[in-house]
Each structure stands twice: as C-alpha cells, then as structure tokens.
N, C-alpha and C positions, 0 to 999 in steps of 0.2 A: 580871467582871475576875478575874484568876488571880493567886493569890499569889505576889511574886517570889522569893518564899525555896523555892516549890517548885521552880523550878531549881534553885535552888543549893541543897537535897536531896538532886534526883538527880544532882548531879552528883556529890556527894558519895560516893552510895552507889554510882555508879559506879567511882569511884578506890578506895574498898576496896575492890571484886571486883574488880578491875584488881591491886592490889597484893598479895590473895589469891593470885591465879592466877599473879601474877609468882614468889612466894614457892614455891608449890608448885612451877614450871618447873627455877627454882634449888635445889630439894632433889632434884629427878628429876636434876638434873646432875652433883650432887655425890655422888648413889648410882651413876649411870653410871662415874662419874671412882674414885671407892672399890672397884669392880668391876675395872674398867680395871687399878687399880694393883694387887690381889689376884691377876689373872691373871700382871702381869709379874712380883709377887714368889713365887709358883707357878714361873714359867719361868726364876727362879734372878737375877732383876735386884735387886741391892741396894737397901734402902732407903734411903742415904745417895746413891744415882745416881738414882733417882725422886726425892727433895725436889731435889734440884740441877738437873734436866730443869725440876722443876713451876716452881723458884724459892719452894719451902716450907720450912718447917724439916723435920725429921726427926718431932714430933713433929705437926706437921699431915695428913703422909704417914698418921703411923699412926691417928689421927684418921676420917680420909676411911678407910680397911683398916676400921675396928673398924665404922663407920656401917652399911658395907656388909655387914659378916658379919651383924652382928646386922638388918638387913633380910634376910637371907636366911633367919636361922635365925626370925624371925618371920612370914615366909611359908609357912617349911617345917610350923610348927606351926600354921597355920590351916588 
C-alpha cells in the first residue's frame, strides 16, 4: 500500500517548480519590458509619456530602465 501523503508531496514539489519557472518567465518579462523602454528613451520618448502609456509611475519606469541596464552591464562582464 502507498503512502497518501506521497502524493500530496509531489504535488507539492510540483507547484514549487511550477511557481519557480512562473517567477523566472515574470522576470524574463520585466527585463524584456526594461529593454523595450531603454530603447524608446534612447529614441527621444519621455519618461513621463512611457509611465503614462505603461499606467506606472515615473519611478517604476525607471525601476524597469535601471533592472535592465544593470543585466546588461552584468552580462557584459561575464
């Protein structure tokens, strides 16, 4: 006979790699999204017209700008 709680185990350890991988998807996005707005404030678009597009503040904008510089500049240095 099989213990019941080793399902509910794996199910367990399931929903943590599950919330894992959710977690890293959501950081791949918000580097994408940090990138994205680097380019349009590169192409002269204000930061006060990106929070207002995003529906962010000003200070989230730059938030997402700095995440992304500094994955850049620590890719550069690997």
């Amino acid at each position: 006979m099989t213990d019941p709680m080793t399902g509910i185990s794996e199910a367990v350890s399931a929903l943590k790699r599950a919330e894992d991988e959710a977690r890293a998807i959501v950081a791949a996005a918000r580097l994408q999204l940090g990138r994205e707005i680097l380019k349009a404030r590169e192409a002269g678009v204000p930061q006060k017209d990106i929070a207002g597009f995003l529906e962010l503040t000003r200070e989230q904008v730059r938030r997402l700008s700095k995440a992304a510089k500094d994955a850049a500049s620590a890719s550069a240095e690997s």
